[in-house]
N, C-alpha and C positions, 0 to 999 in steps of 0.2 A: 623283462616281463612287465605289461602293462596292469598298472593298479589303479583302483578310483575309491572317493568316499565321500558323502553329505556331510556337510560340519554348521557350525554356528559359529558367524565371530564373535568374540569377546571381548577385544579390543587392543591398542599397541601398549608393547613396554618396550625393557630395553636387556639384554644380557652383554655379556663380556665374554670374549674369546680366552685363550691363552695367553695371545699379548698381552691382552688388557683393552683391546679396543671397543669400543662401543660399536653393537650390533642392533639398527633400531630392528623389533622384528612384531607379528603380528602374531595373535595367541588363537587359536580355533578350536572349540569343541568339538572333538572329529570320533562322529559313531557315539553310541555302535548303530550302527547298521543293519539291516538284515534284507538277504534276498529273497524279493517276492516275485519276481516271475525270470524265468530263461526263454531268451529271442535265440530261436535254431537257422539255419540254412535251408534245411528240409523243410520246415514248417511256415519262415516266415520271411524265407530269403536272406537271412543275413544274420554274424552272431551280436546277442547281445544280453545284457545283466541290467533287470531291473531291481533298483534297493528303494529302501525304506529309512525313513530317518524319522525320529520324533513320535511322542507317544498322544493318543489324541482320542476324546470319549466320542464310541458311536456316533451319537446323536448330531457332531459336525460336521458328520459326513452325509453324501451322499449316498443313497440305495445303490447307484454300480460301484462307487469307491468300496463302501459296505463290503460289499458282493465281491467287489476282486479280491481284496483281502483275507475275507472270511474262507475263500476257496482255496489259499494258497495257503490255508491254515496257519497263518504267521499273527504274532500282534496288529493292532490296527498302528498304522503310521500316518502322519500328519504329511509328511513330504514325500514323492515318488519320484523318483530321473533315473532315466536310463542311460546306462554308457557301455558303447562298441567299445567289446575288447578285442583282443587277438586272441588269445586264449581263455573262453568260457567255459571248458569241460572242468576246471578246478571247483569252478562256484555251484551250490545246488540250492534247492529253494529250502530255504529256512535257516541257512548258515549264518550267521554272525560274524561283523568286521567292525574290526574296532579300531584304534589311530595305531596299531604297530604294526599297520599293514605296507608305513610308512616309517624308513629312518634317516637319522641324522645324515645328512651328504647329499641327500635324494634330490632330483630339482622337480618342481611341481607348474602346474596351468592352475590358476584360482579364476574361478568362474563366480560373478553373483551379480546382483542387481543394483546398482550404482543409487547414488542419493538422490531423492528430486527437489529438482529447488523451483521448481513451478515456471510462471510464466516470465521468464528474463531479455533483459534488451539484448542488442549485438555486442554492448560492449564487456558485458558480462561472460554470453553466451560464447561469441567468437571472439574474444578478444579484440576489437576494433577500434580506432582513436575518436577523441573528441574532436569538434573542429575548434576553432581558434573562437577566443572570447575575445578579439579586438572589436570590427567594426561590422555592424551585417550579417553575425552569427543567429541573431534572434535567440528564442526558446527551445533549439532543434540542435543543442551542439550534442547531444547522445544518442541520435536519431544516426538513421542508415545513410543516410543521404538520400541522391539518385539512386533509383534502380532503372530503369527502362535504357533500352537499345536505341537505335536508330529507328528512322520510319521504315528500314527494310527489315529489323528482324520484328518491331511492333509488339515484343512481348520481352519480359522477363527470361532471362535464361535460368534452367535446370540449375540448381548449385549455389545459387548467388545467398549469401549468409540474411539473417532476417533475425525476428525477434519471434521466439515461440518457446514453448516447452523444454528445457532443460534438466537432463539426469532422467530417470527414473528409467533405466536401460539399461540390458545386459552389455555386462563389460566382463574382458579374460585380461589379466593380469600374466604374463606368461616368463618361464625361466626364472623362478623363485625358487633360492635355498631353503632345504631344510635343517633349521640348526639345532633343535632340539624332535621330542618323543617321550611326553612323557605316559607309558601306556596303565599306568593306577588310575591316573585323574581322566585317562583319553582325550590327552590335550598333543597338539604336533603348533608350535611356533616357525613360523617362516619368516624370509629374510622380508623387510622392507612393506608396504600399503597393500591393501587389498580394497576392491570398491566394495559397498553395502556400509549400512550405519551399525553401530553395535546391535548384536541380538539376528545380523540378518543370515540368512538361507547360501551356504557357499555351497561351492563344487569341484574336488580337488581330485586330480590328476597326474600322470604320468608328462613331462615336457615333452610337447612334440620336437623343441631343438633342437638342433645336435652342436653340443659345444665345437668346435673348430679347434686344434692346437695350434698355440702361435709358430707360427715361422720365421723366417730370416734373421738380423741381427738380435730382432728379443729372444728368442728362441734359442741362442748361443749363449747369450749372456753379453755382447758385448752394447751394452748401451749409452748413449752422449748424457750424461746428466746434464749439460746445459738444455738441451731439449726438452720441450713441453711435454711431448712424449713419455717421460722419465719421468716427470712428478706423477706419482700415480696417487691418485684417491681410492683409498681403500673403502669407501663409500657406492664407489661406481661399479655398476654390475659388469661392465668392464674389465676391471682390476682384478672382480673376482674369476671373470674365464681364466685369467692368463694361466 
């Protein structure tokens, strides 16, 4: 069953499994929620759940935000996203979702708005090397270099890295643990970063994934510990499919 919810991050710490291992994980304000409009097939081609997240006076809104809210008889909300579900006949307009719509084991898609860090070189931006401070470098050893073709393509190709605007772009974080729920506080902790700075706007999700079961000799049990294969880091989202 597909589930979604608006949250606010709060930022990382760290919990402990059973072992004892250190789990870094990421803390989210999630919900509540409330649904302010139903997308039908009949009505609008296709299904889907609009929610609401965050409390927010009149006067910052606008006369149709206003207006769509006021009509859907629900509190005023500060955030609106809508998410295709498969199954929308559960949800009705004015229901309330809060973080136990999610639990521990769950794997999640974090959607949010990445950091900006304004206008950055390539070396920053794409990772690109310096040239060499020996002899003939001049002032340009963080510069792109060359960009230009030949005299038969005469232009810049599509693609080629450059120096501009860095961050401030939707980024999905995708196949993240959920290791905790706490549903008093309406808090859900996932495994490992999420993009946004504290305080930003997420959007959590059901994984579109599908874990794979392992096969062949890991899948028996029979493994070479001299092989690299064998050290496993229990860090690595890897380790934790198996």
């Amino acid at each position: 069953m597909e589930k979604a919810i608006i949250g606010k991050k709060i930022g990382m710490t760290q919990v402990f499994d059973e072992s004892g291992h250190v789990i870094p994980v990421t803390v989210i304000q999630a919900g509540p929620c409330t649904v302010v409009q139903k997308k039908t097939a009949e009505k609008d081609g296709y299904e889907a759940v609009q929610m609401g997240f965050g409390e927010i006076e009149e006067r910052k809104l606008t006369k149709p935000e206003a207006g769509h809210l006021k009509k859907a008889g629900v509190p005023l909300k500060k955030v609106l996203k809508e998410f295709r579900l498969d199954d929308c006949s559960k949800y009705q307009v004015g229901d309330e979702l809060k973080a136990d719509v999610f639990a521990a084991g769950d794997r999640v898609d974090v959607t949010g708005i990445s950091k900006g860090h304004g206008y950055q070189g390539v070396i920053k931006r794409h990772g690109a090397h310096r040239l060499k401070e020996t002899h003939g470098s001049g002032p340009v050893v963080r510069q792109v270099g060359s960009l230009g073709a030949t005299s038969h393509m005469s232009k810049i190709i599509k693609g080629t890295i450059g120096a501009g605007q860095m961050g401030a772009e939707q980024v999905t974080v995708m196949n993240l643990d959920v290791v905790q729920v706490d549903p008093e506080l309406g808090i859900i902790a996932v495994r490992g970063a999420i993009p946004g700075p504290k305080g930003g706007i997420v959007f959590l999700r059901n994984s579109v994934k599908n874990i794979a079961e392992a096969k062949g000799p890991a899948a028996s049990g029979r493994v070479n510990p001299q092989k690299a294969s064998a050290r496993v880091n229990p860090q690595k989202a890897s380790a934790r499919n198996k």
